[in-house]
C-alpha atoms as a printed R data frame, in Angstrom:
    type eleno elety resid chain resno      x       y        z
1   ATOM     1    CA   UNK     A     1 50.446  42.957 -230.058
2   ATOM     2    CA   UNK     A     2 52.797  45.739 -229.231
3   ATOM     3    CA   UNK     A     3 50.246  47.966 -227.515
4   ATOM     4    CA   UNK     A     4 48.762  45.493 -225.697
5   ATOM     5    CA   UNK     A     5 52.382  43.683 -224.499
6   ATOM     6    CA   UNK     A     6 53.272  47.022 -222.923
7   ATOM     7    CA   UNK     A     7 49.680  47.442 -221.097
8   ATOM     8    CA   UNK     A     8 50.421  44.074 -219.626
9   ATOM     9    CA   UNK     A     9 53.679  45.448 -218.231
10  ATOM    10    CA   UNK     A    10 52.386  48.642 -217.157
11  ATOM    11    CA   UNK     A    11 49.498  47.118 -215.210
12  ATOM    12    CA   UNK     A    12 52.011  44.883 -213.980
13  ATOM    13    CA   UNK     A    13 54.039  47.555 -212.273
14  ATOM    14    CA   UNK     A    14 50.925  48.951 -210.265
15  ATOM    15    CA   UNK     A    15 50.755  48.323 -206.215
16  ATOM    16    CA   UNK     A    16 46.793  48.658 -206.501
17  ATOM    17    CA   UNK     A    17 46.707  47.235 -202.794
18  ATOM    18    CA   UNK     A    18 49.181  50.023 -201.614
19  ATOM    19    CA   UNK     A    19 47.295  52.934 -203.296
20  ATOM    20    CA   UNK     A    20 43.500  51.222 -201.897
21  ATOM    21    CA   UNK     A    21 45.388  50.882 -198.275
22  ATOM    22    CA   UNK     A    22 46.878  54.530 -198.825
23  ATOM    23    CA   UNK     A    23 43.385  55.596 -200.113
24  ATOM    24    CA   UNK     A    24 41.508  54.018 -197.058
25  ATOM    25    CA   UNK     A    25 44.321  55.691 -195.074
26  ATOM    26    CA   UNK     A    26 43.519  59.506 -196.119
27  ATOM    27    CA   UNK     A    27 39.047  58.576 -195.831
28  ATOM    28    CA   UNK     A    28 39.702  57.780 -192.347
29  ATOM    29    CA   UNK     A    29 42.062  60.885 -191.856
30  ATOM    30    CA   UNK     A    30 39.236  63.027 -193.138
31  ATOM    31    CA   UNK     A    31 36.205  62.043 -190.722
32  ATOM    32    CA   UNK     A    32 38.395  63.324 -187.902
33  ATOM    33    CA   UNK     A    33 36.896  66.625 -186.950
34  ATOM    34    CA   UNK     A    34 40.518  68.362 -186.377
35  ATOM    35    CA   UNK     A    35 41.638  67.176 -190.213
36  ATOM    36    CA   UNK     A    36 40.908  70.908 -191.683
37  ATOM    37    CA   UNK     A    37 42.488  72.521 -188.911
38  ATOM    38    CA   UNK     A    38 45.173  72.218 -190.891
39  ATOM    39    CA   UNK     A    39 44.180  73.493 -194.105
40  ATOM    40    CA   UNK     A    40 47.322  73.451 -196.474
41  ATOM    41    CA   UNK     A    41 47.709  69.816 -194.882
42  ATOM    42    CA   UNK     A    42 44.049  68.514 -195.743
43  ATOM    43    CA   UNK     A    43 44.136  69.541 -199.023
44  ATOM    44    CA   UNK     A    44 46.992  68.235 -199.848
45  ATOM    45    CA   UNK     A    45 45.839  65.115 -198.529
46  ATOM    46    CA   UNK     A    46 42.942  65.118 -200.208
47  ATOM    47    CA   UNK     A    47 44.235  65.826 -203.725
48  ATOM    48    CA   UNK     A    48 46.355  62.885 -202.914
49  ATOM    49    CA   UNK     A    49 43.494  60.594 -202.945
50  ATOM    50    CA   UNK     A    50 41.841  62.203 -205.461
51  ATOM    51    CA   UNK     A    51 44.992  61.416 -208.165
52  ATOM    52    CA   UNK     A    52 45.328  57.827 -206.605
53  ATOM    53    CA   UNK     A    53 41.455  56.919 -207.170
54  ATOM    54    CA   UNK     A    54 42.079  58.145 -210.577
55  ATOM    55    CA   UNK     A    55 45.168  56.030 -211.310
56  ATOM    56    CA   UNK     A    56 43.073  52.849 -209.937
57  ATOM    57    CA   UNK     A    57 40.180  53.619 -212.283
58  ATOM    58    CA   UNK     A    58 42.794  53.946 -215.423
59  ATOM    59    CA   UNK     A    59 44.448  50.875 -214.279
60  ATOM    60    CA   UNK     A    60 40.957  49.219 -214.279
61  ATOM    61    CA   UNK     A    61 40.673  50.669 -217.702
62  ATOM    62    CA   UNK     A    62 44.017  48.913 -218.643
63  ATOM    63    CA   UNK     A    63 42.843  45.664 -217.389
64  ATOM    64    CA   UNK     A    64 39.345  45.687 -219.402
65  ATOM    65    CA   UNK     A    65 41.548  46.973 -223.001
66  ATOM    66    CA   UNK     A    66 44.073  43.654 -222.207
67  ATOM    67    CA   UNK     A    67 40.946  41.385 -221.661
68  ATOM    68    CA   UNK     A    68 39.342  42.604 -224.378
69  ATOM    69    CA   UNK     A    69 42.362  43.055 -226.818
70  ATOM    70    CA   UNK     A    70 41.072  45.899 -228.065
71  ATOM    71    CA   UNK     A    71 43.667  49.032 -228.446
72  ATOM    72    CA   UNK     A    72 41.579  51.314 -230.023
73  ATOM    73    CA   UNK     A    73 42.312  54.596 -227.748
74  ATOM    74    CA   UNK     A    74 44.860  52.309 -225.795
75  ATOM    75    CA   UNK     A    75 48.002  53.703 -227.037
76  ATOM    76    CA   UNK     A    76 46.581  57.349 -225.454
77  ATOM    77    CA   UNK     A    77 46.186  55.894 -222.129
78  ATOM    78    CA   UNK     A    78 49.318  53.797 -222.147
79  ATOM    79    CA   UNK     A    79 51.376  57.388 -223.088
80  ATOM    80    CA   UNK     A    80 49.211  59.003 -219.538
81  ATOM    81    CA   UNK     A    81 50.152  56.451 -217.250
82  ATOM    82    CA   UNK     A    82 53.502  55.706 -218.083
83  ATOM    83    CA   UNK     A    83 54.388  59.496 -216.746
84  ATOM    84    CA   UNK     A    84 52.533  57.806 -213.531
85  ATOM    85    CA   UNK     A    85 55.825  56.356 -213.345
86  ATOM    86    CA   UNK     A    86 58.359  58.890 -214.571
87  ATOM    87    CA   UNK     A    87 57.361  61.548 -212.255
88  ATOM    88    CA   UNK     A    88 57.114  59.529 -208.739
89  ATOM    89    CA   UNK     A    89 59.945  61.459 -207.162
90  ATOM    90    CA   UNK     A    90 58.794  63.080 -203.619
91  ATOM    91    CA   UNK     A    91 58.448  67.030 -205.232
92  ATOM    92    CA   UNK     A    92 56.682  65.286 -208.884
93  ATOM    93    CA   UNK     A    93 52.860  66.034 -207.435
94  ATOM    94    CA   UNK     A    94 53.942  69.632 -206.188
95  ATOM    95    CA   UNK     A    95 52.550  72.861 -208.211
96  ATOM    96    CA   UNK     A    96 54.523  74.469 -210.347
97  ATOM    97    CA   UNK     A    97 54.884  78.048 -211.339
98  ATOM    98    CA   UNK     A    98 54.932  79.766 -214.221
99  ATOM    99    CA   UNK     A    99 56.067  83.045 -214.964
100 ATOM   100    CA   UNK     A   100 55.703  84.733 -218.162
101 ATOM   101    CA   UNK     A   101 57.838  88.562 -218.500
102 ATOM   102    CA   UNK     A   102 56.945  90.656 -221.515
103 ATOM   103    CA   UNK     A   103 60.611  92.087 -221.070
104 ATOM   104    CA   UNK     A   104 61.393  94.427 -223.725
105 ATOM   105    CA   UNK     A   105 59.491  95.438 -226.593
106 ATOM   106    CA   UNK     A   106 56.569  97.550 -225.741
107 ATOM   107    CA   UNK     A   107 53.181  97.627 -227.087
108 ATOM   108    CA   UNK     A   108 54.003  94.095 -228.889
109 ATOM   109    CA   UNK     A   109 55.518  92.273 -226.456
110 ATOM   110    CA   UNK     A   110 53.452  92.741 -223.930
111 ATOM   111    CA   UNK     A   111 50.210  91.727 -226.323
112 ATOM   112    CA   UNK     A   112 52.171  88.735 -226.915
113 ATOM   113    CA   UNK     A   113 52.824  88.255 -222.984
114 ATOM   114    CA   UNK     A   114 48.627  88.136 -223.080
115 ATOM   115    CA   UNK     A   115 48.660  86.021 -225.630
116 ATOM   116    CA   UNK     A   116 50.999  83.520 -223.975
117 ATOM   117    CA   UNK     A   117 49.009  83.880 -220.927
118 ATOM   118    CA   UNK     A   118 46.236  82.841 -222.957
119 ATOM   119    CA   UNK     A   119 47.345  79.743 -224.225
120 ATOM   120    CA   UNK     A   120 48.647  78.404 -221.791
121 ATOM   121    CA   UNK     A   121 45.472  78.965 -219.577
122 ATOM   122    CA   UNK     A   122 43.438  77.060 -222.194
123 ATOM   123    CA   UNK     A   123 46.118  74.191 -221.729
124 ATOM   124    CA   UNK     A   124 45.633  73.877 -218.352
125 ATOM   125    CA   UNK     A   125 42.068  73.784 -218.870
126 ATOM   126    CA   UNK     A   126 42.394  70.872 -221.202
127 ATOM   127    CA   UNK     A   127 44.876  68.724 -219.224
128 ATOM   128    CA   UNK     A   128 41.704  69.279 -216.305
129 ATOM   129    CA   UNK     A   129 44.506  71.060 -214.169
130 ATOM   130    CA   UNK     A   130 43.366  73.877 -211.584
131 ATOM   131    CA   UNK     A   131 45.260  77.162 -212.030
132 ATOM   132    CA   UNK     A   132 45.482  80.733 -210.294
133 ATOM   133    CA   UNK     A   133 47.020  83.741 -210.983
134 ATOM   134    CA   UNK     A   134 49.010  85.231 -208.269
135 ATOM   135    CA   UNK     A   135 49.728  88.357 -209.594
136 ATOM   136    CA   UNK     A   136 49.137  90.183 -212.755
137 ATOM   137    CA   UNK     A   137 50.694  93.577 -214.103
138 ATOM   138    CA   UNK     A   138 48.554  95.480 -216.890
139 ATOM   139    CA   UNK     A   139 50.633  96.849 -219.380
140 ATOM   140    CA   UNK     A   140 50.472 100.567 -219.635
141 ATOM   141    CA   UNK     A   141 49.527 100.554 -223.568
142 ATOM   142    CA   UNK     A   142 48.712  97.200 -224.289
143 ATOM   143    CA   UNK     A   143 45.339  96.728 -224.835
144 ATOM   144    CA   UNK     A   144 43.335  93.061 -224.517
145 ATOM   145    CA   UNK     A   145 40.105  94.302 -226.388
146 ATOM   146    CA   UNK     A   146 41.587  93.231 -229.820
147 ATOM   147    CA   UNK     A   147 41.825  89.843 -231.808
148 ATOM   148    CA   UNK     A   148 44.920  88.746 -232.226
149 ATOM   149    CA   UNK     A   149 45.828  87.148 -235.095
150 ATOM   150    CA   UNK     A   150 48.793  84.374 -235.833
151 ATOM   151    CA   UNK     A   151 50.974  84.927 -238.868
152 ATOM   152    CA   UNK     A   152 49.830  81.385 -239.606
153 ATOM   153    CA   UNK     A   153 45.958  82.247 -239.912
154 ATOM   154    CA   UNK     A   154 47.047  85.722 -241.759
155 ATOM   155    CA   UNK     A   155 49.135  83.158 -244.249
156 ATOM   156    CA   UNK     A   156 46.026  81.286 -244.739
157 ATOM   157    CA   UNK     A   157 43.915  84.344 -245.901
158 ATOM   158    CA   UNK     A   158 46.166  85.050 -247.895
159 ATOM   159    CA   UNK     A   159 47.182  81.935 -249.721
160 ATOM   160    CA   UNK     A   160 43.011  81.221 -249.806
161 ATOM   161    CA   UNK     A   161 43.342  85.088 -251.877
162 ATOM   162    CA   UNK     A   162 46.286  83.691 -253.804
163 ATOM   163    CA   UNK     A   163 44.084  80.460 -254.963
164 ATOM   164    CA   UNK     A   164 40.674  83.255 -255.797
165 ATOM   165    CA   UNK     A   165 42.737  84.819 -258.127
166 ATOM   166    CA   UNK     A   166 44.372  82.051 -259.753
167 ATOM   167    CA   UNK     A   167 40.822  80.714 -260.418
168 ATOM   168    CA   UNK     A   168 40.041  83.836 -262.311
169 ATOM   169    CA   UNK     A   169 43.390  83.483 -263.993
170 ATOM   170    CA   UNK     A   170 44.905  86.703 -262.759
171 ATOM   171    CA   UNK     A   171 48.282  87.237 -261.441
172 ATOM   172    CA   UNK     A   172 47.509  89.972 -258.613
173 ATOM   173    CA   UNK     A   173 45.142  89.538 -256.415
174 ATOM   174    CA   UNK     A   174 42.190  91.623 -256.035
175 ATOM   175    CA   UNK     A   175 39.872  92.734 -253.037
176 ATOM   176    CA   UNK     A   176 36.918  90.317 -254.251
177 ATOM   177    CA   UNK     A   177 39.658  87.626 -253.942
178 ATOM   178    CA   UNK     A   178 40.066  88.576 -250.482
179 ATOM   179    CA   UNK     A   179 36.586  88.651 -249.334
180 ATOM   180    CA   UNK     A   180 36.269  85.760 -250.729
181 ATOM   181    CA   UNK     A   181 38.873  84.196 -248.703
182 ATOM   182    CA   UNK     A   182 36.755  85.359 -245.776
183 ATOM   183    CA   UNK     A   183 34.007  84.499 -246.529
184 ATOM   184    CA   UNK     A   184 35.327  80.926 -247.087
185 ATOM   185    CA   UNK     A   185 37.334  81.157 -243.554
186 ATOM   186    CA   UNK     A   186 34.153  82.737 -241.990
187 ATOM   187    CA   UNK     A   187 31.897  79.753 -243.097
188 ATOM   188    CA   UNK     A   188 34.353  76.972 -241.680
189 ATOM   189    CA   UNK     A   189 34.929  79.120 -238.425
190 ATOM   190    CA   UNK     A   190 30.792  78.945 -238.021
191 ATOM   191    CA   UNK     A   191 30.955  74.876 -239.148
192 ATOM   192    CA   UNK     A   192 33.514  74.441 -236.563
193 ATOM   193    CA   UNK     A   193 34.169  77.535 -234.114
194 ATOM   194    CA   UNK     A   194 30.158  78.707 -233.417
195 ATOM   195    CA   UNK     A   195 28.804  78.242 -229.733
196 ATOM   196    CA   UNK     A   196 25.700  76.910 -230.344
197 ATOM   197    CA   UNK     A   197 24.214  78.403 -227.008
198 ATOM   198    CA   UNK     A   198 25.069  82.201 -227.967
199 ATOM   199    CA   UNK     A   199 25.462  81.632 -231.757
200 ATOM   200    CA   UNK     A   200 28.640  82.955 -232.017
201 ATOM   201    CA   UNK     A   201 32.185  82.019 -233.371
202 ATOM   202    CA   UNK     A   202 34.727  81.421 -230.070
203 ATOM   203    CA   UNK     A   203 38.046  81.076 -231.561
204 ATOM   204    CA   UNK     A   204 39.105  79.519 -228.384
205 ATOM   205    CA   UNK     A   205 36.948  76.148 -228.850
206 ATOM   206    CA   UNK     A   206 39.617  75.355 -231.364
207 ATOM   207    CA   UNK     A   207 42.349  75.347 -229.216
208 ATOM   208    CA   UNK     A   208 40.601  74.119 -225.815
209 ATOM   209    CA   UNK     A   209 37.465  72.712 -226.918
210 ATOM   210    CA   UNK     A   210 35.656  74.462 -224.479
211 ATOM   211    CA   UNK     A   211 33.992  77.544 -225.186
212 ATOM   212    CA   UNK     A   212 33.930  80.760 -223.604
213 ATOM   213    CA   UNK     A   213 30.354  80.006 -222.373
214 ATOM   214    CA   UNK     A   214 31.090  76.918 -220.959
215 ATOM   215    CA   UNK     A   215 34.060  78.311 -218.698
216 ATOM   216    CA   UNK     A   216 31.450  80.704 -218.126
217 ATOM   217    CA   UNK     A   217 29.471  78.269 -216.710
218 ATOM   218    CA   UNK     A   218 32.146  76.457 -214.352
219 ATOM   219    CA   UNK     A   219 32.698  80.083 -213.145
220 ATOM   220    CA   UNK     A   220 29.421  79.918 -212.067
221 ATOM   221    CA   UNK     A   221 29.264  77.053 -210.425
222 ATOM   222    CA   UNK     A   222 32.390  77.501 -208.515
223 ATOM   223    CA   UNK     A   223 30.917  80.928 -207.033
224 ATOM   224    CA   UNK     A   224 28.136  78.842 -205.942
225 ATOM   225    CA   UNK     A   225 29.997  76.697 -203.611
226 ATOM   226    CA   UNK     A   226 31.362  79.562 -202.517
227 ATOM   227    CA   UNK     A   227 28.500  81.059 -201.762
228 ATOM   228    CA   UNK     A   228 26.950  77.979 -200.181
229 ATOM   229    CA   UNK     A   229 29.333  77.277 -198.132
230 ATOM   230    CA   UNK     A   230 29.163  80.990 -196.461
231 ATOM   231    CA   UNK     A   231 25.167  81.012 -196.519
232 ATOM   232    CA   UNK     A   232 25.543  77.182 -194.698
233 ATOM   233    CA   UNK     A   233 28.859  77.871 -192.283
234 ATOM   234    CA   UNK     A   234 29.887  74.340 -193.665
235 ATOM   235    CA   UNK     A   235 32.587  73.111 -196.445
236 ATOM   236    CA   UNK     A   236 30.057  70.218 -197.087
237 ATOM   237    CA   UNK     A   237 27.424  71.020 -199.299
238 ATOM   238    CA   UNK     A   238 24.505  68.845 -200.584
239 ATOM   239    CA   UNK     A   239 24.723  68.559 -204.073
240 ATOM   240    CA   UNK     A   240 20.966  69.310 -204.569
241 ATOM   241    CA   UNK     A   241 21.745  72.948 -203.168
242 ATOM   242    CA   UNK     A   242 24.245  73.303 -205.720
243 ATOM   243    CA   UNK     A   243 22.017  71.736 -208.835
244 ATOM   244    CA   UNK     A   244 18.752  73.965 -207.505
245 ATOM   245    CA   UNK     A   245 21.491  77.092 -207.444
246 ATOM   246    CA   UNK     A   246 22.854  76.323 -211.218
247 ATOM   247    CA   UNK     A   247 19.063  76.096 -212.313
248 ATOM   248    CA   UNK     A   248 18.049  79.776 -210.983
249 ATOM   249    CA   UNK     A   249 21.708  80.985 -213.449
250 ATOM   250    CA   UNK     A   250 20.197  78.905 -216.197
251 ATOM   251    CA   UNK     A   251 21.941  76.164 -216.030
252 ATOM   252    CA   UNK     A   252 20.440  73.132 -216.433
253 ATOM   253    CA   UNK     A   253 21.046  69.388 -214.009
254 ATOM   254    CA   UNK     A   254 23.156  67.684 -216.747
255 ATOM   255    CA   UNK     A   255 25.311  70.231 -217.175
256 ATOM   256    CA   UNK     A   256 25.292  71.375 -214.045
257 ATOM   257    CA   UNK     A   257 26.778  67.434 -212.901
258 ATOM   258    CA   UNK     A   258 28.975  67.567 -216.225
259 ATOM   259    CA   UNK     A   259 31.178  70.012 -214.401
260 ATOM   260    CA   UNK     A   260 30.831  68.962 -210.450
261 ATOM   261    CA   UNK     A   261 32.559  66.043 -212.314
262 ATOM   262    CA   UNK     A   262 34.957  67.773 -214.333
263 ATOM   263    CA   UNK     A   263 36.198  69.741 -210.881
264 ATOM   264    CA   UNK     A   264 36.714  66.633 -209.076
265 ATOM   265    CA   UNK     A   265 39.052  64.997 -212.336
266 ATOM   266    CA   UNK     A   266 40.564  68.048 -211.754
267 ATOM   267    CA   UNK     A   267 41.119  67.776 -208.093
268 ATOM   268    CA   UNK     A   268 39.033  71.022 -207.318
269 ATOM   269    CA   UNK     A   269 36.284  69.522 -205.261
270 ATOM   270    CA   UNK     A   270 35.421  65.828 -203.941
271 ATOM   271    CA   UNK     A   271 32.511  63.895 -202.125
272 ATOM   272    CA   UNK     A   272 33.133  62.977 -198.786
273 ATOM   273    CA   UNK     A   273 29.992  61.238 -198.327
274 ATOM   274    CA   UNK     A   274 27.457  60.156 -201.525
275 ATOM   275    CA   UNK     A   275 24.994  63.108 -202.075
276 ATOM   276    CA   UNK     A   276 27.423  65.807 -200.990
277 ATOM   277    CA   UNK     A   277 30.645  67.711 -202.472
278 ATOM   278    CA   UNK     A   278 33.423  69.684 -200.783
279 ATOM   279    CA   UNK     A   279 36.434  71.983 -202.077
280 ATOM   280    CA   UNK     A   280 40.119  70.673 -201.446
């Protein structure tokens, strides 16, 4: 099989033994008590171990979908780690920055400079990459209070209208053929779009499949390192400190551990020791 031919040479291709030495390397780095002295050096460090474990755990993946010869999902992984190998230059795991200019335009282009912001934002947060914004200029009459809508949604309405009337055998459209075309988009946008923890429709759990309560939550959880690691003078922190935190915000364990392990994917914390976290 195709799929499972190129797995083969993929898996081939990885020095497991280099990245477990180079891994091994950085752990015994990090129980010197000078290694955060340098910060900017530590972290990258650390984020350097943190996308080598993960490229030994999807190369462990790849072995178990060529023993198995199964290559359901494998074509998804195959397309992840083959950039493994198309970005290895020396600057490939540096940040990158984006910059996004309303320019000219007024009032609309700077709404669609939000927007833009926006998206890309809930990209990042899909690929499990950590962002910040360095600096942010409010537009002077753009406002961010309204829903924007995409000529693409607006065709919908109206082409959901269109089919209302045509039902009715009319040629124009009326305004019961509109509501009716929002009602329909309302009801899929609550079968698809509705947080069931506040019971409302977040457009954004489309796009990112996270909604605007869950970031909420890994907001939350964030500030509580934070805060922990202030209260405690110490960039360890025990992760029952952080769970028994979550709880008194309302969050509850499970969730609380579903994002400790989304942030370290993401390269946003680690465990230096089993029972305990730290920020890179």
């Amino acid at each position: 099989m195709e799929l499972i031919e190129r797995a083969k040479i993929l898996l081939g291709k990885i020095n497991k033994e280099a990245k477990q030495v180079r891994i091994r390397e950085i752990e015994a780095q990090s129980t010197d008590p000078d290694f955060w002295k340098d910060t900017q050096r530590a972290t990258s460090m650390m984020k350097e171990m943190a996308s080598l474990q993960k490229e030994l755990e999807d190369a462990e993946k790849l072995k178990q979908y060529i023993e198995s010869n199964n290559t359901t999902g494998l074509e998804s992984l195959l397309r992840e780690m083959e950039i493994y190998f198309y970005l290895s230059g020396s600057y490939d795991r540096s940040n990158a920055i984006l910059t996004i200019h309303a320019g000219q335009g007024g009032a609309d282009a700077m709404d669609w400079a939000e927007m833009l912001k926006r998206m890309y934002t809930r990209f990042f947060e899909r690929k499990g990459w950590s962002t910040e914004i360095v600096d942010e200029t409010a537009g002077d009459e753009a406002g961010i209070k309204s829903i924007p809508i995409t000529a693409r949604q607006l065709e919908a309405l109206i082409r959901l209208s269109e089919a209302a009337a045509k039902i009715r055998l009319a040629k124009t459209v009326s305004k019961k053929d509109a509501q009716k075309a929002i009602e329909l988009v309302d009801y899929c946008l609550n079968q698809i779009a509705k947080d069931s923890e506040t019971g409302k429709i977040d457009i954004d759990r489309l796009s990112s499949r996270i909604t605007a309560t869950q970031r909420s939550s890994i907001s939350i959880i964030k500030d509580i390192i934070n805060t922990l690691e202030e209260q405690m003078n110490s960039k360890i922190i025990p992760l029952e400190n952080v769970v028994e935190a979550a709880k008194e915000k309302n969050i509850a364990q499970d969730q609380t551990e579903e994002i400790l392990e989304k942030l370290r994917r993401s390269g946003d914390i680690f465990e230096p020791k089993r029972g305990f976290i730290q920020k890179l």
